[in-house]
N, C-alpha and C positions, 0 to 999 in steps of 0.2 A: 409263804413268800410275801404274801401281801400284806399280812402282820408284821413282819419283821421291817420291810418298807417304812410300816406309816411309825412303827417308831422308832426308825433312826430320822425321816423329816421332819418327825417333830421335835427329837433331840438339838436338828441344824436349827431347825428355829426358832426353841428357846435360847439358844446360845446366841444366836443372831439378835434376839431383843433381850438379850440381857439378863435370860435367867427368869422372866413375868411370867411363864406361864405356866404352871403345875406340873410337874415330875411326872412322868410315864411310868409304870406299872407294868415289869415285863412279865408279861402272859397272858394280861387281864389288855394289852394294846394304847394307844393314848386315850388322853383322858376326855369324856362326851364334851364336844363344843359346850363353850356357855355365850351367854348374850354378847354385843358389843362391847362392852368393859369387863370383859373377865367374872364378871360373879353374875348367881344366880337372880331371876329378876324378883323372885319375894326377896332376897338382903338388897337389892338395888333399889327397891320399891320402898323398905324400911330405911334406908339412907336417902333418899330422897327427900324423906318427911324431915329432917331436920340438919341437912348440911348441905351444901351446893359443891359438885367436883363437876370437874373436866376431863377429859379423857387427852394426855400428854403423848402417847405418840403410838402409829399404829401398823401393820404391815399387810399390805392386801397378797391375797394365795388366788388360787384357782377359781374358787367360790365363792369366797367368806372375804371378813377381813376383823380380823385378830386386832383387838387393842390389848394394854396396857390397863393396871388397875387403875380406877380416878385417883386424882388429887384434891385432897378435903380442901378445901380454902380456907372456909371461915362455918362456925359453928353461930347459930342465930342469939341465942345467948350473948357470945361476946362482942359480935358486933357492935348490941347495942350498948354495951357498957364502953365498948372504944368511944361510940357515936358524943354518947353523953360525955364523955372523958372532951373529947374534942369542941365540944360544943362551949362548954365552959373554958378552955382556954380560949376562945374565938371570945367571945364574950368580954373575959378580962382585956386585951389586943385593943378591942374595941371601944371599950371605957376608958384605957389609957388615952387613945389614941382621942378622943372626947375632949377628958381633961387635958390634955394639953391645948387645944384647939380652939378652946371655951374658955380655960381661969386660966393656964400657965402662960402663954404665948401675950394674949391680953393685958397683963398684969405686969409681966416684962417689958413690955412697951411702954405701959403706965406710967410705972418708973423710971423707967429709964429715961437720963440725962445728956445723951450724948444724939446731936440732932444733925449728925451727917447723913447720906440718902445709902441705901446698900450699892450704890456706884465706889459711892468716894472712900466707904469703909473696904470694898474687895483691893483698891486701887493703895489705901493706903498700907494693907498687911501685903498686898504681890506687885505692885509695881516694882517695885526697885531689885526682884526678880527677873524683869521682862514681861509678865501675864503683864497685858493692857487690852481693853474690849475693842471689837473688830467691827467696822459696822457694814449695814445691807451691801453697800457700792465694793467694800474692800472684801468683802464674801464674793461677791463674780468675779473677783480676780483670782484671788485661789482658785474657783471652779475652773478658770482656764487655764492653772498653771497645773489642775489635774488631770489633765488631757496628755501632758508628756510622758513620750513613750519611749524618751532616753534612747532616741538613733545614733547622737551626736551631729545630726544634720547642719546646725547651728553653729556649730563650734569652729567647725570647718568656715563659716562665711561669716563668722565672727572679726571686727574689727579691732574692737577691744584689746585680742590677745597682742598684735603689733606692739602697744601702748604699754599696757597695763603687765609685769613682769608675773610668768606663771607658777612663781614661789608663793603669789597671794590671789589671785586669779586662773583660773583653766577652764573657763567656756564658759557660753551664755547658758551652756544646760545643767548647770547649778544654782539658779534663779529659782527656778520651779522643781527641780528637784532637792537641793537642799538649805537654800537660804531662805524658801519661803514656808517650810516646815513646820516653826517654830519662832514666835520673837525673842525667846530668851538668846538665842541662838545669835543674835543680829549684830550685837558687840563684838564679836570674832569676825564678821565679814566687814567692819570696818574699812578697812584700808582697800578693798575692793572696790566698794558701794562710792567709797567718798570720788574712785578717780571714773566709773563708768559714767559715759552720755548716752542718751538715747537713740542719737542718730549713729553711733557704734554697732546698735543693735537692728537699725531696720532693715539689711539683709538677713540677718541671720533668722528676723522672724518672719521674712515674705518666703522663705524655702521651708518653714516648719509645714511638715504633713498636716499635724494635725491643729495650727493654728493657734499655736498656743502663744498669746498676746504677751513676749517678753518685754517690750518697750512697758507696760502699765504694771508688769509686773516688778522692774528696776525704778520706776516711780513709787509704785504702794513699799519696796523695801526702803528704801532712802527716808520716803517719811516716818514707816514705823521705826527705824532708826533710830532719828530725833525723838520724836517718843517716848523711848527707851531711857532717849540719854537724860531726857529734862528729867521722867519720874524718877530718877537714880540720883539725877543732883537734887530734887526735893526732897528724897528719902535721905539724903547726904547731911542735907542742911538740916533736918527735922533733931538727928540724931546731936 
């Protein structure tokens, strides 16, 4: 009875891990435990000497606890042919990266005849797209236009919308949320920007929760505007 026991649980728990553990033997019972990782410790000891494994998953019983054969990783041999392999591209990377830094960049400059600053060359290939540089003072006003949290709190104690018809306008919570996004963007809010004042908006920003400064942020849109609109007529007239 007790023979018969141990191998039908051993049958559940090779089936349970997958088939890892050595076939049962009916008559002869399951088969003598082996170490931690399924094999005996002189071939564990012999593998040892020349490969590095890991034991990938294991199942704890009553007493014991049954692993899974290792996983070879890497054979010492090849590693270090990868090692060298890798080293030499690292090498090449690193020369290039030299010569460029040292003659090619240098030499480019040397030459070269064209004695605008990397402002006025980014300004001259993207301006007339809307890219134009933002500077420290116009960066804290986006940071406070990233603070809304689109309640519509504003819009409601917007004065603007009386005025301003909602076919081209619909709340002061499109300042910060989409007209300040992007200056390519700023030519399409035109006809908005040109009719908003400021004192339209100073209810609607003394009830913002979270203080998001609309009156500075309808000033920074108005100017980057113009802006937009001069570097577009410069790129107009250049052409």
């Amino acid at each position: 009875m007790n023979h018969s026991l141990g191998v039908y649980l051993h049958g559940e728990l090779r089936r349970v891990m997958g088939r890892r553990l050595p076939r049962a033997i009916p008559g002869r019972g399951p088969p003598r435990p082996a170490d931690s990782h399924g094999v005996s410790a002189a071939k564990q000891s012999e593998r040892r000497a020349d490969t590095a494994a890991v034991c990938t998953y294991h199942v704890t019983t009553r007493n014991r606890r049954v692993c899974s054969p290792p996983v070879v990783l890497a054979r010492r041999p090849a590693q270090c042919q990868h090692r060298s392999v890798k080293s030499l591209h690292e090498l090449k990377g690193d020369l290039y990266l030299a010569y460029r830094a040292l003659i090619a960049h240098p030499l480019r400059r040397f030459l070269s005849t064209d004695a605008r600053s990397g402002k006025q060359k980014f300004l001259d290939n993207y301006a007339a797209e809307g890219l134009i540089p933002i500077t420290l003072e116009e960066r804290q006003v986006l940071r406070g236009a990233a603070r809304c949290i689109h309640c519509g709190l504003c819009d409601a104690y917007d004065l603007a919308l009386a005025v301003i018809p909602r076919t081209i306008y619909d709340g002061a919570s499109l300042l910060p949320i989409a007209y300040s996004r992007a200056t390519p963007d700023l030519p399409r809010a035109r006809a908005a920007l040109d009719q908003l004042r400021e004192e339209q908006l100073q209810r609607a920003e003394a009830v913002c929760p979270t203080r998001v400064p609309l009156r500075s942020i309808a000033r920074y849109l108005q100017r980057k505007l113009q802006e937009v609109s001069l570097q577009q007529r410069r790129a107009a007239s250049a052409r």
